[in-house]
PyMOL CGO cylinders between C-alpha atoms (Angstrom):
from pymol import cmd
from pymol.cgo import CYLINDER

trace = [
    CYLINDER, 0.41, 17.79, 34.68, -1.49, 18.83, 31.58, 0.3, 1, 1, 1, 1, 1, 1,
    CYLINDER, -1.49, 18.83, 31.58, -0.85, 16.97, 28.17, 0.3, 1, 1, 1, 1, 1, 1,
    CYLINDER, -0.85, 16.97, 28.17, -1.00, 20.13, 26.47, 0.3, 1, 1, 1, 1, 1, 1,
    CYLINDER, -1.00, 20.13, 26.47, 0.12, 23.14, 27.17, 0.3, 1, 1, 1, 1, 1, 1,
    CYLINDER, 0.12, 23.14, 27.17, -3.01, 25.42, 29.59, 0.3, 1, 1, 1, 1, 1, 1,
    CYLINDER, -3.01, 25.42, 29.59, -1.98, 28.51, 26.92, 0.3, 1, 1, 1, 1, 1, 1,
    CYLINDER, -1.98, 28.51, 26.92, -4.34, 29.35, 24.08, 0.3, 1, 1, 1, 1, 1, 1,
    CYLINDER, -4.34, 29.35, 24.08, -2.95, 30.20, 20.85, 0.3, 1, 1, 1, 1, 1, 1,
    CYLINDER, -2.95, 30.20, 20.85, -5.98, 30.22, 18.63, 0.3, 1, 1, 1, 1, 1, 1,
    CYLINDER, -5.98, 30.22, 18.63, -6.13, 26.48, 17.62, 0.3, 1, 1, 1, 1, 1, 1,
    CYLINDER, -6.13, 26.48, 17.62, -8.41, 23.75, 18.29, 0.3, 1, 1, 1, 1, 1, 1,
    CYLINDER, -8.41, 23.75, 18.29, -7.36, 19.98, 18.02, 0.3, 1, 1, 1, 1, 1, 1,
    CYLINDER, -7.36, 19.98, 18.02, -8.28, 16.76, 17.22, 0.3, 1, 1, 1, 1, 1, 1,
    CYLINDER, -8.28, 16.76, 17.22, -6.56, 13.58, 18.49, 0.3, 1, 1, 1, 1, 1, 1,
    CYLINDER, -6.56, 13.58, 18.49, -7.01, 10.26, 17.50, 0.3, 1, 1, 1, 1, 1, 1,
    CYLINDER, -7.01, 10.26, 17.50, -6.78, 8.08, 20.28, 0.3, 1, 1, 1, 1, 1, 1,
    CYLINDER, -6.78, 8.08, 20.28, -4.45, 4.83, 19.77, 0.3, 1, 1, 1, 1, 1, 1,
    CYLINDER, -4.45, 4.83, 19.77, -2.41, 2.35, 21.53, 0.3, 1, 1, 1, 1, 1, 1,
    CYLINDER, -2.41, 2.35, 21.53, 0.18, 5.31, 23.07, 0.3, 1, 1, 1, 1, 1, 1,
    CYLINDER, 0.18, 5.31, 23.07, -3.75, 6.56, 25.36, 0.3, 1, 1, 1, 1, 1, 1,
    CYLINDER, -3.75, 6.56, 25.36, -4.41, 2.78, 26.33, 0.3, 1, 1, 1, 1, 1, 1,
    CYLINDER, -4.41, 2.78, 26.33, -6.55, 3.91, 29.09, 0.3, 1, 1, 1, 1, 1, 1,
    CYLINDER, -6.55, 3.91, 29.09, -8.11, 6.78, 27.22, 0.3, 1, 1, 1, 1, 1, 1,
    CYLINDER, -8.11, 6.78, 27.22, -8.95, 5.16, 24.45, 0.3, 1, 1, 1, 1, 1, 1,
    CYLINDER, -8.95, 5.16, 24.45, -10.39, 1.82, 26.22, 0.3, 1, 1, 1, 1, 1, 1,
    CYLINDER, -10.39, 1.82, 26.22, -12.72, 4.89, 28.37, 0.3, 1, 1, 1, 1, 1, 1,
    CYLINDER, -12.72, 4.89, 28.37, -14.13, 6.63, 25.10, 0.3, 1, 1, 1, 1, 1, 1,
    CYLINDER, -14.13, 6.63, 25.10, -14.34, 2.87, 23.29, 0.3, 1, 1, 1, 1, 1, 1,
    CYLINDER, -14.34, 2.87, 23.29, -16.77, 1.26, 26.12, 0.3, 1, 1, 1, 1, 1, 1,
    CYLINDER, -16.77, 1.26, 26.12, -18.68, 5.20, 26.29, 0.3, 1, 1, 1, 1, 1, 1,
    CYLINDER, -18.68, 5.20, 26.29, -19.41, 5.02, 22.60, 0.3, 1, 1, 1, 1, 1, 1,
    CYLINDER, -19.41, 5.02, 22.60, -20.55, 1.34, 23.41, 0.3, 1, 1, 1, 1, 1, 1,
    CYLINDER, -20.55, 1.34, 23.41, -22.47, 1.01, 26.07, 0.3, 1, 1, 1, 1, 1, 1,
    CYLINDER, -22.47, 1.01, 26.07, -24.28, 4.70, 25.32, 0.3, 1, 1, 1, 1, 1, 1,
    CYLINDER, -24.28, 4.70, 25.32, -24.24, 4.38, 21.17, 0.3, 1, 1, 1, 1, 1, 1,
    CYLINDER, -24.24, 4.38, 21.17, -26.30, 7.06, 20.63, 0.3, 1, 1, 1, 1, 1, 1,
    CYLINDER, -26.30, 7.06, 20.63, -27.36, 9.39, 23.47, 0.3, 1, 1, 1, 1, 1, 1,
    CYLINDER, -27.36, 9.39, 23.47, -29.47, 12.25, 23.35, 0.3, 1, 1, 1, 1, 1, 1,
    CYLINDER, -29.47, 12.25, 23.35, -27.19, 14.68, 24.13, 0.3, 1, 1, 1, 1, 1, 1,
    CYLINDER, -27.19, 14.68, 24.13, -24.53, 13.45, 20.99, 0.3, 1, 1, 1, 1, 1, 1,
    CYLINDER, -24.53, 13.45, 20.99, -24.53, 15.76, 17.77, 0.3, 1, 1, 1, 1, 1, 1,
    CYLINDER, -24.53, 15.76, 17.77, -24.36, 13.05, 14.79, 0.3, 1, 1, 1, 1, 1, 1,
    CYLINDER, -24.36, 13.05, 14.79, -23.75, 13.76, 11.32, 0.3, 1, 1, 1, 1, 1, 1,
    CYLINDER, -23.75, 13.76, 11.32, -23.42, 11.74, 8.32, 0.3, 1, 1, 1, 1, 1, 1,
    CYLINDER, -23.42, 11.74, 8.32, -22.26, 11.18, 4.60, 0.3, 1, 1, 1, 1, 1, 1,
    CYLINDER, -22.26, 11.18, 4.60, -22.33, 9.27, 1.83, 0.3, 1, 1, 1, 1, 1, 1,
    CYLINDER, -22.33, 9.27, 1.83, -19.83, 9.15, -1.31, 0.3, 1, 1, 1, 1, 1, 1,
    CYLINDER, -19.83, 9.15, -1.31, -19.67, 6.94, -3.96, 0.3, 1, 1, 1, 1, 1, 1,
    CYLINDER, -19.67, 6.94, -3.96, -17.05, 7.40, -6.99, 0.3, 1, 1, 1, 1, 1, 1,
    CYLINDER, -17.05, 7.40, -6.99, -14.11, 5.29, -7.84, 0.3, 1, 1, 1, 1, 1, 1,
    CYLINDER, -14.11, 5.29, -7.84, -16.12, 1.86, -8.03, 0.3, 1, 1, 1, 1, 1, 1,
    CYLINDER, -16.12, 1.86, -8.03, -16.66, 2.17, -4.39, 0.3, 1, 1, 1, 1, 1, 1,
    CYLINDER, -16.66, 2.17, -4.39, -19.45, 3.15, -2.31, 0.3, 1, 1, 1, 1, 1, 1,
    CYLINDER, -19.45, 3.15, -2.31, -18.08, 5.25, 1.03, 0.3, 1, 1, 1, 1, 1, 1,
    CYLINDER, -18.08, 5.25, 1.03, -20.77, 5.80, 4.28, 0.3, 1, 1, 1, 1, 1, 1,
    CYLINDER, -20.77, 5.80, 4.28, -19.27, 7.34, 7.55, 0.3, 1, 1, 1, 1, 1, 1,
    CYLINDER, -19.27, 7.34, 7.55, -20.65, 8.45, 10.46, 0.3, 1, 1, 1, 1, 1, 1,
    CYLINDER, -20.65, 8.45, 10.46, -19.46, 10.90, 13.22, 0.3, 1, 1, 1, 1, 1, 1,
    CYLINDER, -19.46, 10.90, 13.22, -20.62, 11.50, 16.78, 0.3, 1, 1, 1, 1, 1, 1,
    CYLINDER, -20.62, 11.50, 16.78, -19.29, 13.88, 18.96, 0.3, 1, 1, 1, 1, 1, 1,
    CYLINDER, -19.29, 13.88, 18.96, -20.08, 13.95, 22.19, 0.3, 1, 1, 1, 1, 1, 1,
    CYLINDER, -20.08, 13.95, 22.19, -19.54, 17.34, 24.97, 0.3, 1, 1, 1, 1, 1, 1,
    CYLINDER, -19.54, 17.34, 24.97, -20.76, 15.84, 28.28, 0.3, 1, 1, 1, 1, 1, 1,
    CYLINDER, -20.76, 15.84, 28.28, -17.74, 14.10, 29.61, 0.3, 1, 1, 1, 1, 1, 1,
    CYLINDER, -17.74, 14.10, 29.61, -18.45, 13.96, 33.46, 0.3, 1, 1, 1, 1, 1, 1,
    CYLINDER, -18.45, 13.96, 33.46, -17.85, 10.38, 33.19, 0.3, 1, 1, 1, 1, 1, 1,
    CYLINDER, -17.85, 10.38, 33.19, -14.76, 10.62, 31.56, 0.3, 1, 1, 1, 1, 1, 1,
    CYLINDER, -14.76, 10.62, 31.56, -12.06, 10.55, 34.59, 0.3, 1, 1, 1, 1, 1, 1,
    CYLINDER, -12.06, 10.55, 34.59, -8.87, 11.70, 31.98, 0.3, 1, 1, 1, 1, 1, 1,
    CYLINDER, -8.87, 11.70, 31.98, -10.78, 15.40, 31.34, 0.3, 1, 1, 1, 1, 1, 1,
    CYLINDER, -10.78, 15.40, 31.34, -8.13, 16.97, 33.27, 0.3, 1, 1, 1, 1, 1, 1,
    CYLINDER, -8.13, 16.97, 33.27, -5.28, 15.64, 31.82, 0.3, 1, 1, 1, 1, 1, 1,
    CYLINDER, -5.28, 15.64, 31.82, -6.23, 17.35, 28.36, 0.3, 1, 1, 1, 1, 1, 1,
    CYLINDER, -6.23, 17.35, 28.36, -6.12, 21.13, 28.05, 0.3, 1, 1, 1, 1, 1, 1,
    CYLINDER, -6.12, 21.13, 28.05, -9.40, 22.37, 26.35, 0.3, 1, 1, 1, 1, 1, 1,
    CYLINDER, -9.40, 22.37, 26.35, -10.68, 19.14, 26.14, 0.3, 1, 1, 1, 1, 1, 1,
    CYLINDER, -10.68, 19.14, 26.14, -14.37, 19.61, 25.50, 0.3, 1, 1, 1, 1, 1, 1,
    CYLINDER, -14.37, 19.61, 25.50, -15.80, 16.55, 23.29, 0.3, 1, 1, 1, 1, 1, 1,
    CYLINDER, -15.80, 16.55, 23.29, -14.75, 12.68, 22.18, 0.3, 1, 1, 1, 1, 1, 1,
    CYLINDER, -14.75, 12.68, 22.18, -15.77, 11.56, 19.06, 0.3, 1, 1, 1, 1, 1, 1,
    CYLINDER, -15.77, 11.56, 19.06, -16.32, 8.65, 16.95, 0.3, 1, 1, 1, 1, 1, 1,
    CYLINDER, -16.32, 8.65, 16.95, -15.62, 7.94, 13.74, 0.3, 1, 1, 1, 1, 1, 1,
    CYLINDER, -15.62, 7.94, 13.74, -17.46, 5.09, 11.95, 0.3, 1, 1, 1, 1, 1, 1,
    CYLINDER, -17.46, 5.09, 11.95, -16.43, 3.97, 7.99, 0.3, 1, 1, 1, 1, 1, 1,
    CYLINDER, -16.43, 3.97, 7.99, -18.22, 1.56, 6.16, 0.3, 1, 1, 1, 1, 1, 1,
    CYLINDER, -18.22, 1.56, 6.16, -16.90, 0.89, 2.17, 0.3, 1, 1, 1, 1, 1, 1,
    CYLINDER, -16.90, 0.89, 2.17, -18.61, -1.39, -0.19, 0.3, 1, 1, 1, 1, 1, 1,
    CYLINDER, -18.61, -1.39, -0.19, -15.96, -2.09, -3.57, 0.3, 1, 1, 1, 1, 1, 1,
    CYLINDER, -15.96, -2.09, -3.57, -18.04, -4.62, -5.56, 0.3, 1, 1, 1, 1, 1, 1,
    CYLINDER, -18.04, -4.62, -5.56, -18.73, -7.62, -3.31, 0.3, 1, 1, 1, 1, 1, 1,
    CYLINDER, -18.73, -7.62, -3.31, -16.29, -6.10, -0.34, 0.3, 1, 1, 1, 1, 1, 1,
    CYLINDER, -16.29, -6.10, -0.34, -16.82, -4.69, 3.00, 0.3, 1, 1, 1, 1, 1, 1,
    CYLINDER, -16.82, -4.69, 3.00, -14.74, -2.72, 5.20, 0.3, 1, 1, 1, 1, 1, 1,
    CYLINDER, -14.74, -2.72, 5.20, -15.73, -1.43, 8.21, 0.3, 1, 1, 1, 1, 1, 1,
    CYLINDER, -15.73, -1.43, 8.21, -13.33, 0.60, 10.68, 0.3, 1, 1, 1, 1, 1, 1,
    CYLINDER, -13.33, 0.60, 10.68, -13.97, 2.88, 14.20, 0.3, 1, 1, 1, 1, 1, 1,
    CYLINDER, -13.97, 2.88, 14.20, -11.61, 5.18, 15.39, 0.3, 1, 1, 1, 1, 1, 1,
    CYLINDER, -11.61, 5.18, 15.39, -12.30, 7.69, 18.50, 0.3, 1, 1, 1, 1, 1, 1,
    CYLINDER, -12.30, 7.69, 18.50, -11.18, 11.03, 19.05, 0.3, 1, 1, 1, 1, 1, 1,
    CYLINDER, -11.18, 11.03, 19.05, -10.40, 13.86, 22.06, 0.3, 1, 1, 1, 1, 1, 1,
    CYLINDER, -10.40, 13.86, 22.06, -11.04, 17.30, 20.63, 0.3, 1, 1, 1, 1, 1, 1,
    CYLINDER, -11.04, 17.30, 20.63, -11.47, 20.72, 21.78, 0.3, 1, 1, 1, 1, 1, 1,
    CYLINDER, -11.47, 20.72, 21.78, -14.22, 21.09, 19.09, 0.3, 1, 1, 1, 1, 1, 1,
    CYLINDER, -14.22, 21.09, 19.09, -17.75, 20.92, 19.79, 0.3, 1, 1, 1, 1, 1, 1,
    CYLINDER, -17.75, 20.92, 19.79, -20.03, 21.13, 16.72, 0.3, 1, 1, 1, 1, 1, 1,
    CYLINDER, -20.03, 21.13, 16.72, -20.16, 17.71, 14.92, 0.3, 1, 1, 1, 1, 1, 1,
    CYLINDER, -20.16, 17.71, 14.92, -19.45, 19.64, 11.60, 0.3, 1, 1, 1, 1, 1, 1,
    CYLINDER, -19.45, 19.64, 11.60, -15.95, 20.58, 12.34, 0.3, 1, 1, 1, 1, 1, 1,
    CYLINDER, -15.95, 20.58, 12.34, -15.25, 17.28, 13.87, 0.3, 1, 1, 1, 1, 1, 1,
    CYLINDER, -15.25, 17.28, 13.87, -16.52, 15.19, 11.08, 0.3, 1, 1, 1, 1, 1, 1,
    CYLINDER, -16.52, 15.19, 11.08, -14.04, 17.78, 8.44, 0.3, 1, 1, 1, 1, 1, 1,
    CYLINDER, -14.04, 17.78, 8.44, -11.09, 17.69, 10.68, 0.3, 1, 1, 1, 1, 1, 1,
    CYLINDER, -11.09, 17.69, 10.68, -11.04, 14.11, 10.84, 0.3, 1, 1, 1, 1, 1, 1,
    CYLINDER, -11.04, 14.11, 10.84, -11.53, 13.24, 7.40, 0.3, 1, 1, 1, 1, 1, 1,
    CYLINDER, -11.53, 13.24, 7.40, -9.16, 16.08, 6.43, 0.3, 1, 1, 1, 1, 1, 1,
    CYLINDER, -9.16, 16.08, 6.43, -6.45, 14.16, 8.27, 0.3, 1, 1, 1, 1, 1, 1,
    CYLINDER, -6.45, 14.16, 8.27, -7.26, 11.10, 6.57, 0.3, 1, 1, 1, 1, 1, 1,
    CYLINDER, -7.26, 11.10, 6.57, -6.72, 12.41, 3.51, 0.3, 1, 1, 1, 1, 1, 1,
    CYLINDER, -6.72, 12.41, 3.51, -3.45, 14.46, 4.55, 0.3, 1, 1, 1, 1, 1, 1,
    CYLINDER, -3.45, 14.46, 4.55, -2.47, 10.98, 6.02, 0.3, 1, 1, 1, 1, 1, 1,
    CYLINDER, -2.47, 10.98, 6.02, -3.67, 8.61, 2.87, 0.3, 1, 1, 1, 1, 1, 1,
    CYLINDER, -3.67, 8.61, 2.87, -1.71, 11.19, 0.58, 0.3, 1, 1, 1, 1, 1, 1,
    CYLINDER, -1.71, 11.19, 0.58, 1.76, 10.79, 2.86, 0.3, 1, 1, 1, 1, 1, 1,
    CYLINDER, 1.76, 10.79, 2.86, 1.36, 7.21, 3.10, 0.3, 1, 1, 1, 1, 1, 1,
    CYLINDER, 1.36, 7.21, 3.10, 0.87, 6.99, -0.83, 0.3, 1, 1, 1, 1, 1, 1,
    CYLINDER, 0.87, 6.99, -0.83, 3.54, 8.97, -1.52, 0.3, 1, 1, 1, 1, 1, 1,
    CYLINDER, 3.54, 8.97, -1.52, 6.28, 7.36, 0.71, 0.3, 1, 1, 1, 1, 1, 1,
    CYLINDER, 6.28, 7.36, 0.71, 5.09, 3.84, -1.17, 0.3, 1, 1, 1, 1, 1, 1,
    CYLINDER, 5.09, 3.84, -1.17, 5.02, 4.80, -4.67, 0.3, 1, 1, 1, 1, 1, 1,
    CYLINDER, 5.02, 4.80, -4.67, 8.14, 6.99, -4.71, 0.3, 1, 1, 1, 1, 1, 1,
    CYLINDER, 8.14, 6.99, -4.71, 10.24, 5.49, -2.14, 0.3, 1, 1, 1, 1, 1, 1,
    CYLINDER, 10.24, 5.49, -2.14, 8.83, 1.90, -1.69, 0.3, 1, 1, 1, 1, 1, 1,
    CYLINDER, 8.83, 1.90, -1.69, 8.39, 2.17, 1.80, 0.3, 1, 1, 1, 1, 1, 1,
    CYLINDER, 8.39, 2.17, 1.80, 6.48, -0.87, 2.18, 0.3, 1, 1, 1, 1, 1, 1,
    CYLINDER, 6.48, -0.87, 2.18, 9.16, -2.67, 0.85, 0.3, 1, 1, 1, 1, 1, 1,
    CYLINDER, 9.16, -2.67, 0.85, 11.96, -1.65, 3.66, 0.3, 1, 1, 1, 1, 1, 1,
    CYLINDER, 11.96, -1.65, 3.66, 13.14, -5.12, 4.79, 0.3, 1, 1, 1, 1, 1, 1,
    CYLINDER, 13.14, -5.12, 4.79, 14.44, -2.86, 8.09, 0.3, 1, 1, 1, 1, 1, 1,
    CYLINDER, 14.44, -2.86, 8.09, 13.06, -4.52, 10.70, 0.3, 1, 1, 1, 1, 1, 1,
    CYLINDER, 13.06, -4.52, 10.70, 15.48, -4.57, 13.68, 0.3, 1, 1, 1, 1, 1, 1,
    CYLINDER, 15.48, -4.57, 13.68, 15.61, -1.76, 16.59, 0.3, 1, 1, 1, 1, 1, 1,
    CYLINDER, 15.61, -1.76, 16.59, 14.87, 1.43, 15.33, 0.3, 1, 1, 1, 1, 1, 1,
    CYLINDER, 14.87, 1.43, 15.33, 15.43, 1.04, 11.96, 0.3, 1, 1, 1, 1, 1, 1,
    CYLINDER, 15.43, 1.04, 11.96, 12.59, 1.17, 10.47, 0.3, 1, 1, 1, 1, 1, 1,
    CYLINDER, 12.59, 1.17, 10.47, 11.55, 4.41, 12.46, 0.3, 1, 1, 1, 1, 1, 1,
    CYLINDER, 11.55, 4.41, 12.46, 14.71, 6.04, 11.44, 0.3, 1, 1, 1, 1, 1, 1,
    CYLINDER, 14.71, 6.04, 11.44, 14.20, 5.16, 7.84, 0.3, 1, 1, 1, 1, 1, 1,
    CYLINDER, 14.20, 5.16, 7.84, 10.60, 7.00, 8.03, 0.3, 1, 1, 1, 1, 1, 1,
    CYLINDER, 10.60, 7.00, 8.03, 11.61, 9.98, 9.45, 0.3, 1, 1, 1, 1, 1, 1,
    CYLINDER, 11.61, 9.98, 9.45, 14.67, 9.79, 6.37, 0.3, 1, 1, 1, 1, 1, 1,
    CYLINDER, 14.67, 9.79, 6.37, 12.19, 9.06, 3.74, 0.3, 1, 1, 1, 1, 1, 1,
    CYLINDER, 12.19, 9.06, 3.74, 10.17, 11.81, 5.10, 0.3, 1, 1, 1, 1, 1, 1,
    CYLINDER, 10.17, 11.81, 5.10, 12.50, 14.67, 5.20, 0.3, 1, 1, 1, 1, 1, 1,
    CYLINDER, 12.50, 14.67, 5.20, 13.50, 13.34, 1.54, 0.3, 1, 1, 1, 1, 1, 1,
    CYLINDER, 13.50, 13.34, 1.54, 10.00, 13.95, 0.01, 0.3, 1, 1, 1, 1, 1, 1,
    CYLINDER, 10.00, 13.95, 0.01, 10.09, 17.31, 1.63, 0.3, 1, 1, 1, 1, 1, 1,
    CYLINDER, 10.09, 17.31, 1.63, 12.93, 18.20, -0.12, 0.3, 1, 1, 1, 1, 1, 1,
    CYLINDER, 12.93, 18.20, -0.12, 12.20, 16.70, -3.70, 0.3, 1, 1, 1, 1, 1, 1,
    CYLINDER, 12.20, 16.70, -3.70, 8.35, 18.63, -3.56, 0.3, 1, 1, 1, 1, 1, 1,
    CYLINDER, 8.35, 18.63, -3.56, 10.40, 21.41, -2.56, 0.3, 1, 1, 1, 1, 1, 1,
    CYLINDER, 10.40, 21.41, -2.56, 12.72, 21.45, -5.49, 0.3, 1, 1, 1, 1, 1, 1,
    CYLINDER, 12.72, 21.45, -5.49, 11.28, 23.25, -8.68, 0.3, 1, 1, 1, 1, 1, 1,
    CYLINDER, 11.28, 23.25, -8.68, 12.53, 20.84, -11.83, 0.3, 1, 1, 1, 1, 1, 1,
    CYLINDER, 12.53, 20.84, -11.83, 9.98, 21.70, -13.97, 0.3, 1, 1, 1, 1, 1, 1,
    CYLINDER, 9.98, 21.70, -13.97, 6.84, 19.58, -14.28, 0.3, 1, 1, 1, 1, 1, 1,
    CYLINDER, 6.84, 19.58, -14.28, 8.28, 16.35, -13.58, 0.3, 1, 1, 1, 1, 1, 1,
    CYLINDER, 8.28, 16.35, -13.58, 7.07, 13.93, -10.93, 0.3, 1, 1, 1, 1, 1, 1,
    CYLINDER, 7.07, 13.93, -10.93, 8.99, 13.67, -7.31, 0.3, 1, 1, 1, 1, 1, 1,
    CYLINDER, 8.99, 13.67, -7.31, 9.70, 10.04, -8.24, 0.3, 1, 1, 1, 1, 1, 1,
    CYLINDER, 9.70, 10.04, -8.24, 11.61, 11.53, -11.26, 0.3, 1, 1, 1, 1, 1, 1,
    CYLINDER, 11.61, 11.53, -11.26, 13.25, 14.61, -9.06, 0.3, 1, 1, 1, 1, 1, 1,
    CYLINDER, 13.25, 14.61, -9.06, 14.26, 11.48, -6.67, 0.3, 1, 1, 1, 1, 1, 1,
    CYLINDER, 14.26, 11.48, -6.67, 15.70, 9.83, -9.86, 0.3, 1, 1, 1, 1, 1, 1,
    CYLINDER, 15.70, 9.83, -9.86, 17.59, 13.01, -11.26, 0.3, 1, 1, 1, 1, 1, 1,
    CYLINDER, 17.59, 13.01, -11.26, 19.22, 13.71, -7.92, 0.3, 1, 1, 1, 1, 1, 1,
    CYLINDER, 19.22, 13.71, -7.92, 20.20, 10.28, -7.85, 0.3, 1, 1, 1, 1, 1, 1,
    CYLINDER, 20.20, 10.28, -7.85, 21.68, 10.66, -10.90, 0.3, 1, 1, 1, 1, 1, 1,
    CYLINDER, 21.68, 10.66, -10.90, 23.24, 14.41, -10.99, 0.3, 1, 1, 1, 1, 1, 1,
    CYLINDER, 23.24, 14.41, -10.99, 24.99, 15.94, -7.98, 0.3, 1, 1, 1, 1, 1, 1,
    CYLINDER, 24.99, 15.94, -7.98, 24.07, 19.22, -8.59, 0.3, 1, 1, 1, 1, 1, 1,
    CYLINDER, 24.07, 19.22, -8.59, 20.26, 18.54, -8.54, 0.3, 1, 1, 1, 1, 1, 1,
    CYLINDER, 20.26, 18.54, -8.54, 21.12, 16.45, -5.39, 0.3, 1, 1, 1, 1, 1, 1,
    CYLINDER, 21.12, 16.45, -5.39, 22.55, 19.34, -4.12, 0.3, 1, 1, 1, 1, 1, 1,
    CYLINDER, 22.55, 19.34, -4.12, 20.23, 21.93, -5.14, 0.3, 1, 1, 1, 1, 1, 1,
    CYLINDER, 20.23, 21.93, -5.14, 17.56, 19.88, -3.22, 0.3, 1, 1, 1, 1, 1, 1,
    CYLINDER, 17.56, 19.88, -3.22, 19.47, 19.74, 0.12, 0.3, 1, 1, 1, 1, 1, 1,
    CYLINDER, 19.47, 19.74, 0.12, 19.90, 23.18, 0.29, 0.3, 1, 1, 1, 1, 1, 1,
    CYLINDER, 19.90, 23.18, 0.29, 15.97, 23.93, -1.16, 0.3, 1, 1, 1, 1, 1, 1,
    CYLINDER, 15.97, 23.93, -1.16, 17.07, 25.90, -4.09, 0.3, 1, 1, 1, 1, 1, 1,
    CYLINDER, 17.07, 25.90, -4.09, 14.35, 26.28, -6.01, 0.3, 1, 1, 1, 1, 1, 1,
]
cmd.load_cgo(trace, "trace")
């Protein structure tokens, strides 16, 4: 049985591979390993620097997959990718991989739709810890703290839904707190 659906509706995809593909992921990790750079992978990559901290990634994408055993299971499944970051902040280094299944095949689109996520994902994650201290949650038991993402979630929808002016969402999530009617107003998106 396909993962996806065998339909086409005019989008591509790009998946990064975690701990919920075990198998996958462990195939695409020893490719991009044993075969770093072969001749047939498209390669691409940039360099930022801006905010005290130097930024160099690199992004390989890779559309011969005869050795990958999981290409049915995907439908349109055409490339895996990698996704190398390296960032310098004064005398720091971080360095983090992740790998990708995509139905994309030129290393351009890749290398946008990934960091495009990040970004999407970097902005979500900031926003759930600044305006509802989500790193904070002491829920640790079962599926709270699951339940208490997909709550805080639905709540920032809501408050950057709302129009109050030009105030902040952590200021919306204050005001509803504080007035019913803006609480109210928010739960039924009034704008």
């Amino acid at each position: 049985m396909s993962k996806l659906s065998s339909k086409k509706v005019g989008a591509d995809y790009v998946i990064v591979l975690k701990g919920n593909q075990k198998n996958l992921h462990k195939a695409v990790e020893e490719y991009f390993m044993y075969n770093p750079i072969s001749s047939r992978s498209a390669k691409k990559n940039v360099y930022e620097a801006g905010h005290g901290r130097v930024e160099q990634r690199e992004y390989w994408l890779e559309t011969e997959l005869n050795w990958l055993a999981q290409k049915d299971e995907w439908a349109g499944l055409k490339s895996v990718g990698m996704a190398k970051s390296i960032v310098t902040r004064g005398d720091k280094t971080s360095f983090e991989i992740r790998y990708f299944i995509s139905s994309l095949t030129d290393v351009e689109e890749f290398a946008h739709a990934v960091r495009e996520h990040w970004a999407i994902e970097n902005k979500l994650h900031w926003s759930l810890d600044v305006i509802f201290r989500e790193d904070s949650d002491l829920a640790k038991k079962d599926n709270a703290p699951l339940n208490l993402n997909i709550l805080d979630k639905f709540a920032l929808y809501l408050v950057t839904q709302v129009d109050l002016g030009k105030i902040s969402r952590k200021r919306k999530r204050y005001k509803a707190a504080l007035n019913p009617e803006v609480l109210l107003s928010m739960i039924l998106c009034h704008k």
